[in-house]
C-alpha atoms as an extended CHARMM CRD file, in Angstrom:
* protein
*
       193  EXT
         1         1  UNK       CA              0.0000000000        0.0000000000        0.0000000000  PROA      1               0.0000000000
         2         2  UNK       CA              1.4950000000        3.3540000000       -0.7800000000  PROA      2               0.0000000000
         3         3  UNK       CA              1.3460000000        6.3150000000        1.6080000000  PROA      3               0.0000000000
         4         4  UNK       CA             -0.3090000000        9.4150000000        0.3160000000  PROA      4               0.0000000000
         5         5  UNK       CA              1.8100000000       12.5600000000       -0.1570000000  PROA      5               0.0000000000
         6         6  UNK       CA              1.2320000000       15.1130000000        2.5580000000  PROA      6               0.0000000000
         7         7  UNK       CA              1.6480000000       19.0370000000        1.7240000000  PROA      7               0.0000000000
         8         8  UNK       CA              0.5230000000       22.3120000000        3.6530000000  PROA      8               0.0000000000
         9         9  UNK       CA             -2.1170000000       24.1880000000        2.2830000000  PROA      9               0.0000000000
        10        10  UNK       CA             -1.1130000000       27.1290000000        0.5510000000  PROA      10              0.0000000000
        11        11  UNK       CA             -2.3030000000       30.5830000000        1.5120000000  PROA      11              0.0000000000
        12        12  UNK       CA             -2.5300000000       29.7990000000        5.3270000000  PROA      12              0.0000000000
        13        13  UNK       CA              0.9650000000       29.6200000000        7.9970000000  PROA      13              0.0000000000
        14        14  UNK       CA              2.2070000000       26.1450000000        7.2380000000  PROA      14              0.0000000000
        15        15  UNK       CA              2.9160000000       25.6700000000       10.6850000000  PROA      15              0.0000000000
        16        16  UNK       CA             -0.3560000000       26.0510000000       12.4140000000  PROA      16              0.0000000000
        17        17  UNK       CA             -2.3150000000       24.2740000000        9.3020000000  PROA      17              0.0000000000
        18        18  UNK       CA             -2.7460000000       20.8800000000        9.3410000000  PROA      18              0.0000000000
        19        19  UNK       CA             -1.0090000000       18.5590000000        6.4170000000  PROA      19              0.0000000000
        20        20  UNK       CA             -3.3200000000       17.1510000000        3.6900000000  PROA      20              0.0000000000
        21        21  UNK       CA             -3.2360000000       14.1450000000        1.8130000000  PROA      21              0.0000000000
        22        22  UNK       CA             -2.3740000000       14.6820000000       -1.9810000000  PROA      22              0.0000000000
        23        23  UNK       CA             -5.6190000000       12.5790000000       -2.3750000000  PROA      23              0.0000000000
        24        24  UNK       CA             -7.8170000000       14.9210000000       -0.7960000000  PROA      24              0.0000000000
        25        25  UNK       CA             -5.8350000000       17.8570000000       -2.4330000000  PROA      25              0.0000000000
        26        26  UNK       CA             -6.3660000000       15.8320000000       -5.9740000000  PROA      26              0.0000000000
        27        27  UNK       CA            -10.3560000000       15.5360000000       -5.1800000000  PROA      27              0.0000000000
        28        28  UNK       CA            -10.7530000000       19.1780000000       -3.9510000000  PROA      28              0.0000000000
        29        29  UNK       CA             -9.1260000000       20.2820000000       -7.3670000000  PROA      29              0.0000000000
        30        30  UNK       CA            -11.1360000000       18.2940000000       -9.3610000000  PROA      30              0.0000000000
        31        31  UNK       CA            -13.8290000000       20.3340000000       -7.5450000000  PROA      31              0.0000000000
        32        32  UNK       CA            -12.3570000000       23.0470000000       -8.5620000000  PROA      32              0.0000000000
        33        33  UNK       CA            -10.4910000000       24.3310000000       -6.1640000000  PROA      33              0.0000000000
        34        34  UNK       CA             -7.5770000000       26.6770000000       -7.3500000000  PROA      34              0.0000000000
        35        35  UNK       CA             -5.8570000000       26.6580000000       -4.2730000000  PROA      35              0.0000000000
        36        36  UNK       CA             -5.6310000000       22.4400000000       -4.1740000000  PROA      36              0.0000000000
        37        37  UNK       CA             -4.4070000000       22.6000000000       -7.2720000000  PROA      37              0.0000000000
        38        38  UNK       CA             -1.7700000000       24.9680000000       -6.7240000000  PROA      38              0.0000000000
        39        39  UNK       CA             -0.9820000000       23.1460000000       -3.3180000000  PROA      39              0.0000000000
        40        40  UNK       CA             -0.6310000000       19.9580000000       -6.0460000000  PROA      40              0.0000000000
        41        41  UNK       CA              1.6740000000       22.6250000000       -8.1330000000  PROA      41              0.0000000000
        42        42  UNK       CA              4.1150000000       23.2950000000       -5.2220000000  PROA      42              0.0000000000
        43        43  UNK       CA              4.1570000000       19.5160000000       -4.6430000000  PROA      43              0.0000000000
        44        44  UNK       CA              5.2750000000       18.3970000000       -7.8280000000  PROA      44              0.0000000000
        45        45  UNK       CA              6.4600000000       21.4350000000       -9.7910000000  PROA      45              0.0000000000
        46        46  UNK       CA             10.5540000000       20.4090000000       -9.0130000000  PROA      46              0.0000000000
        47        47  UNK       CA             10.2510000000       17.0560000000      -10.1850000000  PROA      47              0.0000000000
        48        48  UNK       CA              8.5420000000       17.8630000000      -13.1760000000  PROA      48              0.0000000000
        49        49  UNK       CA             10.6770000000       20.9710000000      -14.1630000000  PROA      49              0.0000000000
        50        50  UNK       CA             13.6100000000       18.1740000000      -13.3870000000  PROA      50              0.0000000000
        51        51  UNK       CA             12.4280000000       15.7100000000      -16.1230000000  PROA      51              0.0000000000
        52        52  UNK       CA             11.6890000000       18.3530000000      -18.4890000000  PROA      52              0.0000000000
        53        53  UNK       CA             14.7740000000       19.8720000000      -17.9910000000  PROA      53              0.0000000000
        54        54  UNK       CA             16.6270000000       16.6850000000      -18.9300000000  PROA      54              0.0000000000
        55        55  UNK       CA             14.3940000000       15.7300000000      -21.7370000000  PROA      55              0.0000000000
        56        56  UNK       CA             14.1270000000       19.0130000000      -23.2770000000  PROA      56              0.0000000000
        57        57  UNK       CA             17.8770000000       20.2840000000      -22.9060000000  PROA      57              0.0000000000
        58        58  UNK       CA             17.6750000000       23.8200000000      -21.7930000000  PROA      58              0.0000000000
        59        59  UNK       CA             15.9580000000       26.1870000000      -19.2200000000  PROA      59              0.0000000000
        60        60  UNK       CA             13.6280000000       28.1220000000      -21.2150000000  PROA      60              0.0000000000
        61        61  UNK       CA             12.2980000000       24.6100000000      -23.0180000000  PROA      61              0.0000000000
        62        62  UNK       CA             11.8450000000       23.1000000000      -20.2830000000  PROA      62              0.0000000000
        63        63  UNK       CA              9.9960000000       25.9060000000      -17.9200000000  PROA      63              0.0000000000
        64        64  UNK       CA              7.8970000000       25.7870000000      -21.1310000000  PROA      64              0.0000000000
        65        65  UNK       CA              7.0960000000       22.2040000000      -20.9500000000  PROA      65              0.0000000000
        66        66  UNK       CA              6.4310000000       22.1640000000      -17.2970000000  PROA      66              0.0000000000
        67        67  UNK       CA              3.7270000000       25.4380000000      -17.8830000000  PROA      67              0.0000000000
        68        68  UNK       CA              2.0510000000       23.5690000000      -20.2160000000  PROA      68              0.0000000000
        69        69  UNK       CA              2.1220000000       19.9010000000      -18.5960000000  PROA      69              0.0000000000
        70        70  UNK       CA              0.4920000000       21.9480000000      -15.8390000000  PROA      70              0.0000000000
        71        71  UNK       CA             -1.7370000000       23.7100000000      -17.7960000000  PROA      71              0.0000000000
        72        72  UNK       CA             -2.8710000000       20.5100000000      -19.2240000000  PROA      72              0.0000000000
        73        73  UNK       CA             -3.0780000000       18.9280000000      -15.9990000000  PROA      73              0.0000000000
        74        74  UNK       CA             -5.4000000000       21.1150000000      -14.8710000000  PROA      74              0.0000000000
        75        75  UNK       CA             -7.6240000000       21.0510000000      -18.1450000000  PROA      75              0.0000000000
        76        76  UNK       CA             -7.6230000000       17.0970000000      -17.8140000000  PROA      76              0.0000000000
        77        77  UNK       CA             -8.0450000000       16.8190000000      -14.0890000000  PROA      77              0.0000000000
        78        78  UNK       CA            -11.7470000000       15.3690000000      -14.4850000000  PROA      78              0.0000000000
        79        79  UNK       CA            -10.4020000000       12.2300000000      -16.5440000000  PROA      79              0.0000000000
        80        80  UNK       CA             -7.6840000000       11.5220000000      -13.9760000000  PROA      80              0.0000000000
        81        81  UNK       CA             -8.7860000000        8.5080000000      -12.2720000000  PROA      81              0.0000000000
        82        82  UNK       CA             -6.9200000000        7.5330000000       -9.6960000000  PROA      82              0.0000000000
        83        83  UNK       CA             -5.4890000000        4.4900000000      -11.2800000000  PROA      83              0.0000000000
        84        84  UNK       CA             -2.0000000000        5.6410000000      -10.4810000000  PROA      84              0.0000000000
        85        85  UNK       CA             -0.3910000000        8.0420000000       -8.5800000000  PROA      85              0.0000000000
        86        86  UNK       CA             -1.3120000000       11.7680000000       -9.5260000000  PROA      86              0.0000000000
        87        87  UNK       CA              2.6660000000       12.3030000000       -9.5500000000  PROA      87              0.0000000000
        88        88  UNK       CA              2.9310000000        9.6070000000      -12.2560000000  PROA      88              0.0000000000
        89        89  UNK       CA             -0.2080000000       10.1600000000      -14.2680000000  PROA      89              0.0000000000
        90        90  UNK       CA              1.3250000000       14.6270000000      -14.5620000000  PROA      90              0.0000000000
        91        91  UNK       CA              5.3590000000       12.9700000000      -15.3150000000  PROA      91              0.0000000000
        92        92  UNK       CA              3.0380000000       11.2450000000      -18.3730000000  PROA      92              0.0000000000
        93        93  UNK       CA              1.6650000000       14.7680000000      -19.1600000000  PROA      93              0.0000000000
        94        94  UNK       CA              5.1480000000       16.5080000000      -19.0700000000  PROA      94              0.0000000000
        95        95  UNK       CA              6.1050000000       13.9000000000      -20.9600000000  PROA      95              0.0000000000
        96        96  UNK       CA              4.2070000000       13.9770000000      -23.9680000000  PROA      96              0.0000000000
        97        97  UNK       CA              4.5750000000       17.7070000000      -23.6790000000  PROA      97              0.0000000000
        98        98  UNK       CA              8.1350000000       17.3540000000      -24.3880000000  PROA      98              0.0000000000
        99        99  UNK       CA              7.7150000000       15.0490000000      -27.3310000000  PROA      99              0.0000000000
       100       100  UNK       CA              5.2030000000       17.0790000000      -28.7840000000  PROA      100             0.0000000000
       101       101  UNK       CA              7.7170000000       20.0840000000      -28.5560000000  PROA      101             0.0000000000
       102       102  UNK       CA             10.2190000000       17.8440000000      -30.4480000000  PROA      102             0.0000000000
       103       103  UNK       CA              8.0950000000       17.2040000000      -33.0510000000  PROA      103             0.0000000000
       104       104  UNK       CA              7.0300000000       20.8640000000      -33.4230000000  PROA      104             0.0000000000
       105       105  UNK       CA             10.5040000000       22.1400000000      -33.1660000000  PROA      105             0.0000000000
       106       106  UNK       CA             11.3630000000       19.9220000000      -35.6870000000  PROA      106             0.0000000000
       107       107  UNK       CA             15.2020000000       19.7570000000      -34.5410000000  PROA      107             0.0000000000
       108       108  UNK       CA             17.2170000000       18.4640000000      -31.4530000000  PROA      108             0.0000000000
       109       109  UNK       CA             17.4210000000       20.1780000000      -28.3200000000  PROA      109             0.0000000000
       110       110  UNK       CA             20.6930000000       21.7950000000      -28.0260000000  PROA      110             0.0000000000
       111       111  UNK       CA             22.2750000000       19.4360000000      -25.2760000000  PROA      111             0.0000000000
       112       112  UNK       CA             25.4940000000       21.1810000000      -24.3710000000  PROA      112             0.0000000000
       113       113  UNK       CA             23.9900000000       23.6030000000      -21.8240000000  PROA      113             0.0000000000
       114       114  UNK       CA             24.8530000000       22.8370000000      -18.5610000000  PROA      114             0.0000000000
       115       115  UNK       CA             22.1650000000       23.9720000000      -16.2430000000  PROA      115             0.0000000000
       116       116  UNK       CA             21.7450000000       23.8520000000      -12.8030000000  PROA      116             0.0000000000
       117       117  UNK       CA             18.5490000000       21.7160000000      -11.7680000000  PROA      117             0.0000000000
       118       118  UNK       CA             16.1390000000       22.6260000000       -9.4930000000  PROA      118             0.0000000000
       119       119  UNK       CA             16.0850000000       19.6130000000       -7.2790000000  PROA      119             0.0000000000
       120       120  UNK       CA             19.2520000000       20.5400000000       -5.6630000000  PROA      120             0.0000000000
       121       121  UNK       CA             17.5700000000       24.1690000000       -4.5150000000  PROA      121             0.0000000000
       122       122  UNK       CA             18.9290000000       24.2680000000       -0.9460000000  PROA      122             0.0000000000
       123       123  UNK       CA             20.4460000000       20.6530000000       -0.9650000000  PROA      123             0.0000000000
       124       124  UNK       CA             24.2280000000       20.0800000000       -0.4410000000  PROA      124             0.0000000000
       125       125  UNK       CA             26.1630000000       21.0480000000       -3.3120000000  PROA      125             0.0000000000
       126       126  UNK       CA             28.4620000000       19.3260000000       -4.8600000000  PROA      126             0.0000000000
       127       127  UNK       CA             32.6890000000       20.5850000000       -4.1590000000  PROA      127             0.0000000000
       128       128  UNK       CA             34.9780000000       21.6800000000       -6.5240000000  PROA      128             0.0000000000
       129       129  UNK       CA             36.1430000000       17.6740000000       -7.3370000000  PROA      129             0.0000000000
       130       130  UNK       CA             32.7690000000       16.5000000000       -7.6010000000  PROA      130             0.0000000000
       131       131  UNK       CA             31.5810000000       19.3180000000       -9.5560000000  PROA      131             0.0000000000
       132       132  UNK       CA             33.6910000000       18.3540000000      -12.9450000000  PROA      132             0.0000000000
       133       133  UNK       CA             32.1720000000       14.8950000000      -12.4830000000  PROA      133             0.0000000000
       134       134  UNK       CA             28.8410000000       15.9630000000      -12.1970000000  PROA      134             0.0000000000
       135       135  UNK       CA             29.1580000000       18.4240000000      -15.3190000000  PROA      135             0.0000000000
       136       136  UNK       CA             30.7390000000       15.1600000000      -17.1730000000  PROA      136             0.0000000000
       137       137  UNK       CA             27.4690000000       13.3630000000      -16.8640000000  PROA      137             0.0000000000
       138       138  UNK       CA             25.4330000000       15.5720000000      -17.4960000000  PROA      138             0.0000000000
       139       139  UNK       CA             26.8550000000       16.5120000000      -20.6250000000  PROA      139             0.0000000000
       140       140  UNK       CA             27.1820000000       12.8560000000      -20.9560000000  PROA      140             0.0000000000
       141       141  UNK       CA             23.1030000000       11.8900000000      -20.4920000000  PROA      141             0.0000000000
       142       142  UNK       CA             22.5510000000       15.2940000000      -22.6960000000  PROA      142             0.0000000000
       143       143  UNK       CA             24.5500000000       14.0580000000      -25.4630000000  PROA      143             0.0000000000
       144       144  UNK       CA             22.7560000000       10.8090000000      -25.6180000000  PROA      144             0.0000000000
       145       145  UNK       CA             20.7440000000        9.8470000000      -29.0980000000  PROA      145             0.0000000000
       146       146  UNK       CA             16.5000000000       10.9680000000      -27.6800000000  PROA      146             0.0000000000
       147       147  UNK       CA             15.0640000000        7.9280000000      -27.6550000000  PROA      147             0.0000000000
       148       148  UNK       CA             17.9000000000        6.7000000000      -25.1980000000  PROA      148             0.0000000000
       149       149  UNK       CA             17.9570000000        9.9410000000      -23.2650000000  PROA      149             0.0000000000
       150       150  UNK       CA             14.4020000000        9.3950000000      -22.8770000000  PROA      150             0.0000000000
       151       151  UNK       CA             14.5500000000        6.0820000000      -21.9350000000  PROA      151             0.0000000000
       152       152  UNK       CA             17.4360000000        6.8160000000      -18.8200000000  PROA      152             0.0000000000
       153       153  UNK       CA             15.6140000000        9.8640000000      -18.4480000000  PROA      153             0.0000000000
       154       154  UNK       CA             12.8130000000        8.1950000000      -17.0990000000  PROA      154             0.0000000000
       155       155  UNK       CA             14.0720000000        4.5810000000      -15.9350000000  PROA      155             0.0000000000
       156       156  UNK       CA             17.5650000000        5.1740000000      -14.3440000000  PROA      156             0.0000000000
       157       157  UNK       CA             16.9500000000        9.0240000000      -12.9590000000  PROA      157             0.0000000000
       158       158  UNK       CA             13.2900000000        9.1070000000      -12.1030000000  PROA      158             0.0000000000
       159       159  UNK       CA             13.0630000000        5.2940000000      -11.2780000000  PROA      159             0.0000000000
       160       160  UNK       CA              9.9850000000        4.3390000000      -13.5250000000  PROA      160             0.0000000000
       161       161  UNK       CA              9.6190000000        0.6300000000      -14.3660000000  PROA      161             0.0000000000
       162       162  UNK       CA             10.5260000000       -0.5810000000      -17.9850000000  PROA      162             0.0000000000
       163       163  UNK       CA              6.4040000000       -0.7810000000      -18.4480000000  PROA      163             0.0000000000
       164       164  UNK       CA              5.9390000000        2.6350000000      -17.2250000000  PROA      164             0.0000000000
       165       165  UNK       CA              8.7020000000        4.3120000000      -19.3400000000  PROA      165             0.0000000000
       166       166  UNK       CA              7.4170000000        2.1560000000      -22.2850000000  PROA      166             0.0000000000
       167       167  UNK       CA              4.2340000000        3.0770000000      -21.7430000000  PROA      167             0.0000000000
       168       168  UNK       CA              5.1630000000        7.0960000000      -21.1830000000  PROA      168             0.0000000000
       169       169  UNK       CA              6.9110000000        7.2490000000      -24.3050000000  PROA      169             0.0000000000
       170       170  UNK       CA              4.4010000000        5.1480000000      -26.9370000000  PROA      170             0.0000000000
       171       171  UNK       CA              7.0630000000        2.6280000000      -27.8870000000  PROA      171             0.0000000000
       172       172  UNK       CA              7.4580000000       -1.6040000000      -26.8950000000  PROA      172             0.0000000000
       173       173  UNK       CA              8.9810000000       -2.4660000000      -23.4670000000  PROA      173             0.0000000000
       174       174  UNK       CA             11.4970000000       -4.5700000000      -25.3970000000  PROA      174             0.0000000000
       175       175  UNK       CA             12.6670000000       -1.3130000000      -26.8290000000  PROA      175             0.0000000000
       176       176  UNK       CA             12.5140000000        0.5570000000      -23.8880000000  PROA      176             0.0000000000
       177       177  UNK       CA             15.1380000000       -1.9810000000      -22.8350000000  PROA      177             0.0000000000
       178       178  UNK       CA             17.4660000000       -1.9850000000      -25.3170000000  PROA      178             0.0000000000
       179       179  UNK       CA             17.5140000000        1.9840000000      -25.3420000000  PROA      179             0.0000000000
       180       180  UNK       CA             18.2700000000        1.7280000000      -21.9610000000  PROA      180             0.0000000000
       181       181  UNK       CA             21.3210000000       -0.6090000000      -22.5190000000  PROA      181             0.0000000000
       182       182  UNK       CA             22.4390000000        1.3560000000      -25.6800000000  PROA      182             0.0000000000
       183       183  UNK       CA             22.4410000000        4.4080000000      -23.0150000000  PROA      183             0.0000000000
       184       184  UNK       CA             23.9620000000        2.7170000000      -20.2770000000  PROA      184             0.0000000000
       185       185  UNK       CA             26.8500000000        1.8600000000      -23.1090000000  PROA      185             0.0000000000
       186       186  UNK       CA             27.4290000000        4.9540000000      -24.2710000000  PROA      186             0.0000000000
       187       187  UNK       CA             27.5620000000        7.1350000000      -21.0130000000  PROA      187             0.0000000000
       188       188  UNK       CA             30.0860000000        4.2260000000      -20.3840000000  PROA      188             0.0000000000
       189       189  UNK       CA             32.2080000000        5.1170000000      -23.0960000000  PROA      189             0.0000000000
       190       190  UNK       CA             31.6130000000        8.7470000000      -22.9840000000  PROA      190             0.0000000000
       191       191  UNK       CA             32.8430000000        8.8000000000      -19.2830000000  PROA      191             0.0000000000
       192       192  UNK       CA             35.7550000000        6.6490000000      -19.7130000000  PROA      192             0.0000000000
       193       193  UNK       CA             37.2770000000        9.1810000000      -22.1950000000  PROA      193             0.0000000000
């Protein structure tokens, strides 16, 4: 059984107002309830900007994406049933957002921007040593062919299951695999050098 996400509500002192289940926050926005939803925002809005960001290749593409998986979100919210996680059923959205932005770009993302992700907003940064390394993969994992960025994008960084990623990205969970090994061999040989 999995535990339910607990946030503050927004708007009120986080401290004196008592922690609601991302369920309840899900049901009171499908209500309608602007504030839920931007209580659902808050919850989820670094992770998603975090898989756009490494999908999409740069800042401004992927604050795009995330706006619009949001937007989305919030348009689709009454045909969100509950058969997964809310978390998993927006990384879907953001998903296809990026896709679709491929396709209408026409053109690969420019990968060799380093950027510096969200998720590690008021985390320990990394020193002076580690920082080369970390710049190394992710030039590495930006370099990557899409459908194998994609693919390690989802699986070996967010954790998604081979059927999940397969299923995220519209393609056969035997290729799912064998993107993921072709990426796995590359940022292999990519690092070594």
């Amino acid at each position: 059984m999995q535990m339910a996400a607990v946030v503050p509500m927004t708007g009120i002192d986080s401290e004196a107002a008592p922690a609601v289940s991302e369920t309840l926050l899900v049901k009171q926005a499908k209500s309608g309830d602007v504030a839920a939803f931007e209580a659902l925002y808050r919850l989820h809005e670094r992770r998603v900007y975090a898989l756009c960001l490494r999908m999409a290749g740069s800042r401004d593409r992927a604050e795009d994406c995330m706006q619009e998986a949001f937007v989305q979100a919030w348009r689709r919210l009454a045909n969100f049933e509950g058969r997964s996680a809310f978390g998993t059923w927006l990384h879907r959205i953001a998903v296809n957002q990026v896709l679709s932005f491929h396709r209408k770009e026409g053109r690969r993302p420019d990968f060799l921007e380093i950027v510096d992700d969200r998720t590690t907003a008021g985390e320990d940064r990394p020193g002076p040593r580690d920082a080369g390394l970390v710049m190394d993969l992710e030039q590495a994992v930006a370099s990557l062919p899409a459908g194998a960025r994609h693919v390690f994008v989802l699986n070996a960084v967010h954790g998604y299951s081979h059927i999940e990623t397969a299923e995220m990205l519209g393609v056969a969970v035997g290729t799912c695999k064998a993107q993921l090994h072709r990426a796995r061999r590359l940022l292999a040989e990519r690092l070594e050098r």
